[in-house]
C-alpha positions in Angstrom: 118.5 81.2 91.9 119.0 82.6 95.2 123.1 81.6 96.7 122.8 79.5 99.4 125.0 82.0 101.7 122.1 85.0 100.8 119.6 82.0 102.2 121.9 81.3 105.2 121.3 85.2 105.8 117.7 85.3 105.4 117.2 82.1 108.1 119.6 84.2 110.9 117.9 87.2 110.0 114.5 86.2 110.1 112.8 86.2 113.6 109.9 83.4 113.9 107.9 85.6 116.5 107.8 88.6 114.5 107.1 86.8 110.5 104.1 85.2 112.7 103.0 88.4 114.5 102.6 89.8 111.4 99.6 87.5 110.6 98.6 86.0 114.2 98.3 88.1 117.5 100.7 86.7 119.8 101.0 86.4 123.8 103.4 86.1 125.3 103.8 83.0 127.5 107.1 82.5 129.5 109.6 82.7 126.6 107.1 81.6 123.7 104.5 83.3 122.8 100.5 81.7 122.0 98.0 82.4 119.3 95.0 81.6 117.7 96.3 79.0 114.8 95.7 80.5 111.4 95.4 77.1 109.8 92.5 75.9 111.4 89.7 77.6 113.6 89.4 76.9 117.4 88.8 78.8 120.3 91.3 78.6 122.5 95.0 78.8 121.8 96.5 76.0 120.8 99.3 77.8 119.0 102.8 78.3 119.8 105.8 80.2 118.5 109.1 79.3 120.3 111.8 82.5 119.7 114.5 80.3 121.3 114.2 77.0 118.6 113.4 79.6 116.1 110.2 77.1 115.5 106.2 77.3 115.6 103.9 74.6 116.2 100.2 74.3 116.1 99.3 71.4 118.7 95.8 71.1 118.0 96.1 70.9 113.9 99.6 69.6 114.2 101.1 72.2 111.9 104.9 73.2 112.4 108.1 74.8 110.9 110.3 77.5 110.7 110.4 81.3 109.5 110.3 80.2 106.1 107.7 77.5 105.9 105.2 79.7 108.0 105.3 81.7 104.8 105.3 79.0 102.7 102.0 77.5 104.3 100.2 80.9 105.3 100.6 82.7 101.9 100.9 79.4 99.8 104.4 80.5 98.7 107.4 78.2 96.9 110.4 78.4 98.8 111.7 81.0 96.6 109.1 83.4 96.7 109.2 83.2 100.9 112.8 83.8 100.8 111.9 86.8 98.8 109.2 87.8 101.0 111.9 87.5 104.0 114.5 89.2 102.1 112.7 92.1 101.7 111.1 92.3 105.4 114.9 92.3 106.7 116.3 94.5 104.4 118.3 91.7 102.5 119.4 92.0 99.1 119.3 89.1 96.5 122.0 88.5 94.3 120.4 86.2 91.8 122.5 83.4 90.3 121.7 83.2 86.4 119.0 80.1 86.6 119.3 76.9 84.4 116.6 76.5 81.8 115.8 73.7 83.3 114.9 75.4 86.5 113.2 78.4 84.7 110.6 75.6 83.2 109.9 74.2 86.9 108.7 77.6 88.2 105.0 76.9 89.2 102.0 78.2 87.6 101.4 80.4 90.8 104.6 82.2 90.6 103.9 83.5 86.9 100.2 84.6 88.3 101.9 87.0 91.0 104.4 88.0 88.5 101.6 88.7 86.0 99.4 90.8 88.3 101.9 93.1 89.9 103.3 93.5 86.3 99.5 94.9 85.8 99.6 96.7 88.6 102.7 98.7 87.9 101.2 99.3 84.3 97.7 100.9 85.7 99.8 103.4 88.1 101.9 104.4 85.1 98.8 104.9 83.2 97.3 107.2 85.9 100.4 109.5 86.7 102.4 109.5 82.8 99.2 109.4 80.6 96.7 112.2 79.3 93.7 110.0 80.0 94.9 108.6 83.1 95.5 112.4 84.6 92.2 114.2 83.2 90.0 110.8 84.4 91.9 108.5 86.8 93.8 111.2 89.0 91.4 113.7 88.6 88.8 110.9 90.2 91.0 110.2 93.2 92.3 113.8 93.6 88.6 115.0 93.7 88.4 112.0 97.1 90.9 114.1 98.4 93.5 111.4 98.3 97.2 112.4 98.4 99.5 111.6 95.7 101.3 109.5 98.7 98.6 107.9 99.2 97.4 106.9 96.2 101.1 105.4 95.6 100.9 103.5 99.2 97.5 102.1 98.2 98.9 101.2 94.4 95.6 103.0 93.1 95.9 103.2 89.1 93.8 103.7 85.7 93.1 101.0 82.8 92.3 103.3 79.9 89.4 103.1 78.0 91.0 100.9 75.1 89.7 97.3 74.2 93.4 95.6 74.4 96.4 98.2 76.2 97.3 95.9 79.0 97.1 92.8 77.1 99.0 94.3 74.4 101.3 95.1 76.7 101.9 92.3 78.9 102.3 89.9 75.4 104.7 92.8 74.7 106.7 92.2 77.9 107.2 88.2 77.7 103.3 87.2 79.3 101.9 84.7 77.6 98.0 84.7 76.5 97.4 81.8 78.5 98.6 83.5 82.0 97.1 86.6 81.2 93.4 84.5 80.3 94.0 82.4 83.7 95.0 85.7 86.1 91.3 87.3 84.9 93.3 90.2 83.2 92.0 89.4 79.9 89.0 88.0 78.2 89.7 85.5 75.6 86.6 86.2 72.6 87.3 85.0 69.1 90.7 84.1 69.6 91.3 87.8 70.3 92.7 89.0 74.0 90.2 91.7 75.4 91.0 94.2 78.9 88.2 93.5 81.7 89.0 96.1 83.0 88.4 99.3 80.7 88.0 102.9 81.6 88.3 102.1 85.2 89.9 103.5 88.4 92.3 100.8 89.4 92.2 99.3 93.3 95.0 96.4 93.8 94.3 93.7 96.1 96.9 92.8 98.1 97.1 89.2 100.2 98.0 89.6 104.0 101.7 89.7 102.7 101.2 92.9 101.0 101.6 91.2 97.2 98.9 92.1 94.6 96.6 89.5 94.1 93.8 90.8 92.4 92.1 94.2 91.3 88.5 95.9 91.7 88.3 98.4 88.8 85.3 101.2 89.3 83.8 102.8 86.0 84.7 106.4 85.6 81.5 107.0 83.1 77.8 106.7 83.8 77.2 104.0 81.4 74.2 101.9 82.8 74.9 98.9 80.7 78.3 98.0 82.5 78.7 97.4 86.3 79.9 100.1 88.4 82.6 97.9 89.9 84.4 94.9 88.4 86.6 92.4 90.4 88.8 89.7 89.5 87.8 86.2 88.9 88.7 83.6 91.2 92.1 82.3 90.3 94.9 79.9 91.6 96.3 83.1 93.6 93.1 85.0 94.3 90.2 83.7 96.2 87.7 86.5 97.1 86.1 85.1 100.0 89.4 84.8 101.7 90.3 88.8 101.0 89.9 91.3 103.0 90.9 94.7 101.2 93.0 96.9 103.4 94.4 94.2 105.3 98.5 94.2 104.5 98.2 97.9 105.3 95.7 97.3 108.6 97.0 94.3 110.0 99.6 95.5 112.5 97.6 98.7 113.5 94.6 96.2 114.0 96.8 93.8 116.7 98.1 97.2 118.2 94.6 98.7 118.7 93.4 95.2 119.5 90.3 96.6 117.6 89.2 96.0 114.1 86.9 98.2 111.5 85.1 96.9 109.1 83.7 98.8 106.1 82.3 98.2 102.9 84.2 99.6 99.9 88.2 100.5 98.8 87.7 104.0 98.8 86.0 103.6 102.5 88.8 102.0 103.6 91.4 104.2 102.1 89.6 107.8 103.4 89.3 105.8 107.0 92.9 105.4 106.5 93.6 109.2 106.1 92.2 110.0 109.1 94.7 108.3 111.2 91.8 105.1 111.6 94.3 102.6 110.0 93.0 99.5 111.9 90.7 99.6 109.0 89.6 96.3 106.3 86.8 96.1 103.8 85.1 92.8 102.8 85.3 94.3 99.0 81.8 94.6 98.4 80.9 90.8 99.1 78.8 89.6 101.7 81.2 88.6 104.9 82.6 85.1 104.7 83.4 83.1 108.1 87.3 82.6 106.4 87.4 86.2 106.6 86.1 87.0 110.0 88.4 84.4 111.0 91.3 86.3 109.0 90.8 89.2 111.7 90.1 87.2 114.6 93.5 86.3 114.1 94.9 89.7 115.2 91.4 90.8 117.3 88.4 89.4 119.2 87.0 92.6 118.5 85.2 94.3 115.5 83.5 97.7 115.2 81.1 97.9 112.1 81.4 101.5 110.4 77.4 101.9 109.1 76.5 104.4 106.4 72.8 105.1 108.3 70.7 103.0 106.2 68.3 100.6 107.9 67.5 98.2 104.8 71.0 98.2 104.4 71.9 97.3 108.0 69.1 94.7 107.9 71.1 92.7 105.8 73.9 92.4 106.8 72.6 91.0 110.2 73.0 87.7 108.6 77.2 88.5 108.8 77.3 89.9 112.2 75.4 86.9 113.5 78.8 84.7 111.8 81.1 87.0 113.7 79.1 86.6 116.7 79.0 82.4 116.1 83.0 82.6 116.5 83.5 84.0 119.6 84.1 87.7 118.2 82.4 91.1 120.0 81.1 93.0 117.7 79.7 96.6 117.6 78.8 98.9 115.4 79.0 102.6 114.7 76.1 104.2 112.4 77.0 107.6 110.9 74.4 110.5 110.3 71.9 110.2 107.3 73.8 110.8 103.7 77.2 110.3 104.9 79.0 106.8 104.6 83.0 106.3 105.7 84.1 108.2 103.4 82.5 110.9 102.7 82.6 111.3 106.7 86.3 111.0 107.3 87.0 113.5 103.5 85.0 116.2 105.5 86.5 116.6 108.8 89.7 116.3 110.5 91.3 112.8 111.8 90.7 113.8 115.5 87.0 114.1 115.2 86.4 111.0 113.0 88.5 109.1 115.7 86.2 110.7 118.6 83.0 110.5 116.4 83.7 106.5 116.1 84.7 106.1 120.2 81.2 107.9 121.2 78.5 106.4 119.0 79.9 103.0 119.3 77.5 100.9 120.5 77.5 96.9 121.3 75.6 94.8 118.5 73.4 93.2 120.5 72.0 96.1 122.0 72.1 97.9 118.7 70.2 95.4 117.3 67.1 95.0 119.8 66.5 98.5 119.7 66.8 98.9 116.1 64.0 95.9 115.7 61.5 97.2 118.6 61.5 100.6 117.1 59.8 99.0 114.1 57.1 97.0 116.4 55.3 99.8 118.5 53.4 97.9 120.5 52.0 95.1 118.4 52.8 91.7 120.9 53.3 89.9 117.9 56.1 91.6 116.6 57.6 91.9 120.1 57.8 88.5 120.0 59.1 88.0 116.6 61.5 90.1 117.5 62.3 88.4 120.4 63.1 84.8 118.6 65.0 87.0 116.1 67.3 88.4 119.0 67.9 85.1 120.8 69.0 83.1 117.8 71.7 85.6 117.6 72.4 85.3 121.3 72.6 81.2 120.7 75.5 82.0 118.6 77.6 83.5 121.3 79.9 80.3 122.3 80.6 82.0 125.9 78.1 80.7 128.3 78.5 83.9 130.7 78.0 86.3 127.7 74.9 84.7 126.4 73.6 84.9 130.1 74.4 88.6 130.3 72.2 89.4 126.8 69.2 87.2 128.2 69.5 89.0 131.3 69.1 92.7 129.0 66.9 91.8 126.5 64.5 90.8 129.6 64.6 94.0 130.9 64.6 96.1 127.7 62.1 93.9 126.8 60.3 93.5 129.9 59.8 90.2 129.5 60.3 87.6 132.1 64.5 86.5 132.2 63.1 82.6 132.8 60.8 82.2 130.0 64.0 84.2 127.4 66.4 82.1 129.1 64.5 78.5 128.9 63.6 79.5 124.7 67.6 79.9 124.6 68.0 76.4 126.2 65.9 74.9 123.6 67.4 76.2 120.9 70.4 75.5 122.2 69.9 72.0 122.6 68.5 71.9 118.9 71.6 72.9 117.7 73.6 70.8 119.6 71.9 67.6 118.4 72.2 69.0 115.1 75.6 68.9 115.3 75.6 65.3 116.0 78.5 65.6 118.1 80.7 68.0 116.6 80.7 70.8 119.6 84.1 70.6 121.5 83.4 68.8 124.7 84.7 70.1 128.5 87.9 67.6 127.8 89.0 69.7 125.0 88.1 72.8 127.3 90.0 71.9 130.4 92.8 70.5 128.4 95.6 73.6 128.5 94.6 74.1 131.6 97.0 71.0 133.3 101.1 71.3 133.3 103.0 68.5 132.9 104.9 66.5 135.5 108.2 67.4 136.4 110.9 65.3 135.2 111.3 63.3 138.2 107.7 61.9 137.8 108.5 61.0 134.2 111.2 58.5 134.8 108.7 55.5 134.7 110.0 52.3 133.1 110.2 52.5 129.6 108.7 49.0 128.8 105.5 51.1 128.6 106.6 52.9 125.6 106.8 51.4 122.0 109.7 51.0 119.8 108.6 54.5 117.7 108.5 56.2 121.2 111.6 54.9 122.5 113.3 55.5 118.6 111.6 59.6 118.9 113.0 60.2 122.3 116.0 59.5 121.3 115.9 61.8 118.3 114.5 64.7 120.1 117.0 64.0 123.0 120.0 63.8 120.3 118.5 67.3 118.7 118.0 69.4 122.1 120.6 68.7 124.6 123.4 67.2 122.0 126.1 69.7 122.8 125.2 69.1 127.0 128.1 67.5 128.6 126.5 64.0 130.4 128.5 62.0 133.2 128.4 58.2 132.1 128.8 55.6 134.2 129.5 52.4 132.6 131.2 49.5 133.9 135.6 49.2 132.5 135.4 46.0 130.6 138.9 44.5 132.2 137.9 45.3 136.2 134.0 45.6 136.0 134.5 48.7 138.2 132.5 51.6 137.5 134.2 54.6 135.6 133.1 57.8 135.5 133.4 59.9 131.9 132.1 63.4 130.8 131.1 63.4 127.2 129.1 65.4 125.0 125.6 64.0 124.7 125.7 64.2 120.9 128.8 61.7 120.4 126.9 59.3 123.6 124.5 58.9 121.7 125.8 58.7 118.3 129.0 56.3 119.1 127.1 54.0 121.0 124.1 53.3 118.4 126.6 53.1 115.5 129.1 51.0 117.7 126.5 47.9 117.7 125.4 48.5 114.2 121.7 49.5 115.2 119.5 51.2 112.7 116.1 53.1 113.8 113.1 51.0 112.3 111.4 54.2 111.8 112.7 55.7 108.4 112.1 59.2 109.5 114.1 59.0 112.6 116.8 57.0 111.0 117.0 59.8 108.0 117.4 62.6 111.0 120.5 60.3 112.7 122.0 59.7 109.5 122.3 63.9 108.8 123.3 64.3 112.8 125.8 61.8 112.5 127.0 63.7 109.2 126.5 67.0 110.9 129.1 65.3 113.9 131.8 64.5 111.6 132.3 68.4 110.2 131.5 70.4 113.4 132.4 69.2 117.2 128.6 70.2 118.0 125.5 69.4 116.4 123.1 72.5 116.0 119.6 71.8 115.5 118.9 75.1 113.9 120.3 73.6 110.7 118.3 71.0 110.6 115.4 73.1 111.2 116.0 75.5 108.0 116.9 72.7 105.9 115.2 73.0 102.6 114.1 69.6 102.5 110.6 69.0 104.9 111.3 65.5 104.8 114.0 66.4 107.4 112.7 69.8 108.7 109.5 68.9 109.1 110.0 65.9 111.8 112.9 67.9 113.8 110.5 70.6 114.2 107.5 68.5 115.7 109.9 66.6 117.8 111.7 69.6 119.6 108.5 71.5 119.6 107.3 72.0 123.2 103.5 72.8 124.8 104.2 73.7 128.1 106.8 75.7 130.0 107.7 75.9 133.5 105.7 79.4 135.0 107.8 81.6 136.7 104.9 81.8 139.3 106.4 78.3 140.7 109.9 79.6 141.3 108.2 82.7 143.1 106.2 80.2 145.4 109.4 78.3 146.1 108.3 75.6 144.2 111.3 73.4 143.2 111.0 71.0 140.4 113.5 69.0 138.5 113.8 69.9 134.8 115.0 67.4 131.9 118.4 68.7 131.1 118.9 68.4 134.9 118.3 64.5 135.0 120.4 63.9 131.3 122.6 61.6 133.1 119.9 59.2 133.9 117.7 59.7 131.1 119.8 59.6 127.7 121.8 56.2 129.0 118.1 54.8 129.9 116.8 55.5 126.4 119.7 54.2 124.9 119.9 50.9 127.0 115.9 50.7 125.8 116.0 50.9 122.2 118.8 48.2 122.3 116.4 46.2 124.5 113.6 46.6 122.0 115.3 46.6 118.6 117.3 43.3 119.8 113.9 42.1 120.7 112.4 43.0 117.1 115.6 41.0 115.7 114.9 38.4 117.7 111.2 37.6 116.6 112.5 38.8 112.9 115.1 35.4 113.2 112.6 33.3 114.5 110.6 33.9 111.3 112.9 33.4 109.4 114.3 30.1 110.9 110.5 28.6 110.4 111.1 29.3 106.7 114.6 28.2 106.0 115.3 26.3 102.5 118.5 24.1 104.1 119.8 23.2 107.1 122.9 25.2 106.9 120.7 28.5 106.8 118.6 27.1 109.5 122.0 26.5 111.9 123.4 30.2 110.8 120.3 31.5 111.8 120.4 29.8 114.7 124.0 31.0 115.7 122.5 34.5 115.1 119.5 34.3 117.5 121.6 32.9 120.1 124.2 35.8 119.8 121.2 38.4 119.8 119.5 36.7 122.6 122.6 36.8 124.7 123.1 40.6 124.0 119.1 40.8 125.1 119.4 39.1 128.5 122.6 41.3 129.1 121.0 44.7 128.4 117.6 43.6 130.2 118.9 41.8 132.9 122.8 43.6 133.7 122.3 47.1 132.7 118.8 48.0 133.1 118.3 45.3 136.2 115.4 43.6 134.2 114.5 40.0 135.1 114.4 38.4 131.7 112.2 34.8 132.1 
């Protein structure tokens, strides 16, 4: 169990805009930063990271939080295991108190899966550098790649000897049950007898986006034609393949840097890549591209380069993939190296710099790549041109940029020398297929044009609140109580003896808080009510209420709320100050505002009593309840008509 003061360091330690940056490319914006959301695809950035509130928020999926829970939720972590992950990105050391048994029971399934794997991972790098077998096989293998001892520790490579049951032996040995070792893919359950999968195999860990093993791909080291060359993990709770992408804990921050992805096909490719100074470098692990994946590295890039071993049948088929990247917005190109050399073998015979150089020159843009590859099998047959040519523009209807596609119709017309109208009205067609396909589902202009519009400066936004329901009136309040509680606000309330006006400077935070509590007022929205009930806790123990703590509170009942409500889309650009363009900002109109809300929710929870008594008045069992009731209406009705018709200078009919 992690002491809460170890926790209290990881939340100051932990910087929001750097945990997200190391799974999102971030922009920045005036002081927050925009991104791509990784929990749901879109085009255009609807994500924002606020370094200031220590917050992010997603306002088109609606997903929001702190340092913490953006671990949580990216790499489906418990709140543990993302303190952990924290600790050991800042350097923090956990001193573990001794956990309950009770506690020890409640750890989840997925926790014993990542313990279970790495506890693998460590054995099969033990067995390479400590064992006979593993040296005269494994390290031999690797060592014969020309991969480093260094780097063959940075990648985690290892050996699984050629022995029906070490690991499982092992890992039964070492406190893992059968079950965990069955449900991780480790082991083969066969007549009630553990068995390895992987036997006699060069080890490759797979590591999430974190950098935690996940899973393994384990490549035969004999040249047995019964057994698969390579063998990967199963699908399990904490390893799901077509959401992998090999290479990319190490790649992931070179890839933002670079703004520039490769994309290759095996581990080893990746790794010799990775040698030669190319580290922006992932492979899809021998699978056929998924779109989770591409999505994965349009994350950190728009842009992917495709590293070819020269084989045409092979590049046929995975034109089917490209044609995904192209669908989400990505550039793609490709770079084919010369016939018999792949990655690897290219980058383990010659020197960083000319791999790097090799890649920059022969890179070539997909589209083009592709039309030339497909006319140089058609000669001059029309047919085939023309085959071709519906090939190439259902890859160009793909492309969501209008302008893009328009530039590829414009130079497969003259590569093809074919008119531009005829290519350009088959797009159209298509185009319009699709779209009726879709029954809808294509983001309109709105959704387009959306970001584009600021909002209006405070001064514009002090309509009447009549407009507003009770939630609205009840959330403003929150939010206003959360972000500006420690701002000193000048009141101006009437003395109760003279009726003269008296001025007073108090802390927003206690304005709001003594007044609500001083009539007895309760939120009607649970949510909000559970929020005042900590501030006003929060009040008592410290002279100002920091919303910080409520944002790394444990409990998402409470942080989750106080993170969407101080969460904020827009920001004022610095462009406007430059033009001279003055406009009012919230905390400068506090004074007017935080009363105003106040006076509001009164208005409209006395209002909610109000029709509340009524109801129950129609449905009183005696007289005497019917005349206390009555008594109470009157009372609330007279505390209505003040508030309305005094304080806010409503006309109450």
């Amino acid at each position: 169990m992690i002491p809460q003061d170890t926790i209290s360091q990881i939340f100051d330690a932990a910087r929001v805009e750097e945990v997200v940056a190391d799974f999102v490319a971030l922009k920045r914006r005036g002081g927050n930063f925009t991104g791509l959301c990784p929990f749901h695809n879109e085009r255009t950035p609807s994500f924002h990271v606020s370094p200031t509130k220590g917050i992010y928020k997603c306002f088109g999926c609606g997903k929001a939080g702190n340092s913490v829970n953006f671990v949580m939720e990216h790499e489906k972590f418990t709140y543990p295991e993302a303190l952990r992950y924290l600790a050991k990105k800042y350097n923090i050391e956990i001193q573990e108190e001794a956990e309950t048994a009770e506690q020890v029971a409640e750890k989840s399934a997925r926790e014993g899966l990542m313990a279970i794997v790495d506890f693998a991972a460590k054995f099969f790098a033990n067995q390479l550098f400590n064992t006979d077998e593993g040296l005269s096989v494994g390290l031999s293998y690797f060592h014969g790649r020309s991969f480093s001892d260094e780097t063959i520790r940075e990648f985690q490579l290892g050996y699984s000897p050629e022995v029906w049951d070490s690991l499982s032996k092992e890992a039964l040995k070492n406190g893992f049950s059968a079950d965990m070792l069955e449900k991780s893919g480790l082991s083969i359950k066969k007549d009630d007898r553990l068995y390895d999968r992987f036997r006699g195999r060069v080890m490759f860990p797979i590591h999430s986006q974190a950098g935690r093993v996940i899973g393994f791909g384990g490549r035969i080291m004999t040249s047995d034609k019964t057994r698969p060359k390579y063998v990967n993990s199963p699908e399990s709770e904490i390893y799901n393949k077509s959401k992998v992408l090999y290479g990319i804990s190490f790649a992931k921050h070179a890839i933002a840097a670079n703004d520039m992805c490769f994309l290759v096909e095996g581990y080893t490719d990746v790794i010799s890549m990775y040698r030669a100074g190319v580290q922006n470098v992932v492979s899809s692990s021998g699978t056929s591209l998924t779109v989770d994946q591409i999505r994965m590295i349009k994350r950190y890039t728009p842009n992917i380069t495709i590293l070819y071993d020269g084989d045409p049948a092979g590049i046929k088929a995975s034109f089917r993939g490209i044609d995904m990247i192209l669908e989400q917005g990505m550039n793609v190109k490709v770079v084919l190296f010369p016939d018999g050399e792949d990655p690897d073998s290219f980058a383990r015979t010659r020197r960083g710099a000319e791999v790097q150089e090799f890649i920059q020159q022969n890179a070539k843009d997909f589209i083009h790549f592709k039309i030339d590859l497909l006319l140089s099998e058609t000669g001059r047959d029309p047919l085939k041109r023309v085959a071709v040519l519906k090939d190439f523009i259902e890859s160009i209807s793909l492309i969501p940029d209008q302008l893009t596609r328009l530039a590829y119709v414009k130079e497969s017309a003259d590569r093809m020398q074919m008119d531009e109208r005829a290519i350009l009205n088959e797009l159209n067609k298509l185009l319009r297929k699709k779209f009726t396909q879709k029954s809808g589902s294509t983001p309109t202009e709105a959704d387009e044009l959306d970001n584009l519009f600021a909002p209006e400066p405070a001064e514009q936004q002090q309509e009447s609140f009549d407009a507003l329901s009770t939630d609205d009136i009840e959330r403003e309040i929150i939010r206003q109580l959360l972000l500006f509680g420690d701002v000193e606000i000048e009141t101006n309330y009437p003395d109760p003896e003279t009726g003269e006006p008296v001025k007073n400077k108090v802390k927003a935070a206690s304005f709001i808080i003594n007044d609500i509590t001083a009539d007895e007022l309760d939120f009607s929205n649970a949510q909000y009510q559970q929020i005042f009930n900590t501030c006003v806790t929060e009040l008592r123990n410290n002279p100002d209420i920091d919303y910080r703590k409520l944002t790394n509170h444990p409990d998402n009942a409470v942080s989750g709320p106080v993170i969407d409500l101080i969460a904020t889309k827009y920001t004022f650009s610095p462009n406007w100050e430059k033009r001279k363009i003055r406009l009012l900002q919230e905390h400068e109109v506090l004074d007017f505002l935080i009363p105003n809300s106040i006076l509001s929710f009164k208005s409209k929870r006395v209002r909610q009593i109000l029709k509340e008594l009524l109801e129950k008045i129609k449905i009183a069992e005696s007289d005497d309840i019917s005349i206390d009731l009555q008594k109470q209406y009157i009372n609330a009705k007279r505390i209505a008509n003040l508030i309305d018709g005094g304080q806010l200078g409503r006309t109450i009919v």
